[in-house]
C-alpha positions in Angstrom: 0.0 0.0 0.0 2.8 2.1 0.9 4.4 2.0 -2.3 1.0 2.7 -4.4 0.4 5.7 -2.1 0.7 9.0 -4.4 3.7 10.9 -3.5 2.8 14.2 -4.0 -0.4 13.5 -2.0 -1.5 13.3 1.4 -1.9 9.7 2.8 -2.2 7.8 6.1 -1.7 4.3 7.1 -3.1 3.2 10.1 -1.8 -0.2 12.5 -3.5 -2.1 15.4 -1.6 -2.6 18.0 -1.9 -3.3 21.3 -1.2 -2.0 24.8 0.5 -5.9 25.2 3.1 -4.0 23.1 4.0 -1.4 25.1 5.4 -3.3 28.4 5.1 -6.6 30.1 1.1 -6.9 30.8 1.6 -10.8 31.2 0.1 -11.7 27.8 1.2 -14.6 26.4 5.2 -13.9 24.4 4.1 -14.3 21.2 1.5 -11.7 21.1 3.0 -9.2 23.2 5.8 -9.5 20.9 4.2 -9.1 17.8 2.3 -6.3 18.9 5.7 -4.7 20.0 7.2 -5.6 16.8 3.9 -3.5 14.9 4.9 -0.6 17.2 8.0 -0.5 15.8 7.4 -0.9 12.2 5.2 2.4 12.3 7.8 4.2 14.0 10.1 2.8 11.0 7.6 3.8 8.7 6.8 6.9 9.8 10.8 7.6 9.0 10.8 6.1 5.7 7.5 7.5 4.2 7.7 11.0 5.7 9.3 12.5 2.9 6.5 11.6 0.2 4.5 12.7 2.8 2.7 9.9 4.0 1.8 9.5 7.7 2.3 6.0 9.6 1.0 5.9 13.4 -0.2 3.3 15.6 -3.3 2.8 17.9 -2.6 0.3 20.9 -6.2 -0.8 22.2 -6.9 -1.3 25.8 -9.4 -3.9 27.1 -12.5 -3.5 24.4 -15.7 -4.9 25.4 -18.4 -6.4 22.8 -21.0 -8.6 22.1 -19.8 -12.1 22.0 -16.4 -10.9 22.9 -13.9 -12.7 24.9 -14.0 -9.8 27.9 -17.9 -10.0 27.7 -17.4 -13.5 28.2 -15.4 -13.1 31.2 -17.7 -11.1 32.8 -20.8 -12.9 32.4 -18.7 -16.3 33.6 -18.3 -17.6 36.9 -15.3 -15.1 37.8 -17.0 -11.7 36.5 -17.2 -10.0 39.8 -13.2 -10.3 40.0 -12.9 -9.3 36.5 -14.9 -6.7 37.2 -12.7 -5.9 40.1 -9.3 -6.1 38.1 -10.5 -3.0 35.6 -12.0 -0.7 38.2 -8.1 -1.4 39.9 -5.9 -1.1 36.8 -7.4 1.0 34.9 -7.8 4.9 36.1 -11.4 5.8 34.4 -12.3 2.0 36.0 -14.6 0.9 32.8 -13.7 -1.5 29.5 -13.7 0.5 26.2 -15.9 0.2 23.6 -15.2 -0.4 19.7 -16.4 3.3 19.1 -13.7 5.3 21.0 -11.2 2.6 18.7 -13.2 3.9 15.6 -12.8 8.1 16.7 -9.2 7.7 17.6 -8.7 5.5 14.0 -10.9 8.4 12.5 -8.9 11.1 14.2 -5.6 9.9 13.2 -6.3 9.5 9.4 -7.6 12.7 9.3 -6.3 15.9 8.2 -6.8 17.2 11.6 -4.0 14.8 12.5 -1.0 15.7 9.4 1.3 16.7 11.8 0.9 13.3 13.6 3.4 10.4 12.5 5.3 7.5 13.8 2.9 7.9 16.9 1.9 4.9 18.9 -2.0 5.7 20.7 -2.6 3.7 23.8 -6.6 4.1 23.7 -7.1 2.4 27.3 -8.5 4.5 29.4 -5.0 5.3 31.3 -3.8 1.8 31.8 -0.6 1.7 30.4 1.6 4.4 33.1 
């Protein structure tokens, strides 16, 4: 995509990542990892492609809840209390995200609003990640 993107042009490329990429949260290696290893391709990116002017950033979810979802699943199981428990603890506005405020940051970074935003890695996660 990079490569078709018109140089003389505006463009944007948006990854998802994860806040499993920004420090140990105990997630399993391999995903942490690769989520890490996202983070730092858009910072590469962002280098490589600023000069034809094309904008690389990152967004690095929190816990999302939704319908059939695995955190939905958690909650309604036989250890939702303590789930429940664990996000008003770790995370400062206490409350799971929702695939919306994903959506406005995604919108908000691809935007024009955003052109002088690149190589940026966005924790949406409600304060989480310290």
């Amino acid at each position: 995509a990079l490569r078709r993107m018109d140089p003389r042009g505006e463009g944007a490329i948006l990854m998802i990542s994860s806040i499993a990429g920004l420090t140990g949260l105990g997630t399993p290696l391999t995903y942490g990892t690769s989520k890490a290893a996202i983070n730092h391709l858009t910072k590469e990116l962002a280098r490589v492609s600023g000069r034809n002017n094309v904008r690389i950033n990152a967004i690095a979810p929190g816990n999302i809840i939704f319908p059939d979802g695995e955190w939905e699943e958690r909650i309604n199981g036989e250890r939702g209390d303590a789930w429940t428990r664990w996000i008003k603890r770790e995370v400062p506005l206490q409350r799971f995200g929702k695939p919306e405020e994903i959506g406005s940051a995604a919108a908000f970074l691809l935007s024009p609003v955003a052109s002088f935003i690149t190589g940026a890695i966005v924790p949406v996660d409600g304060g989480q990640t310290r």
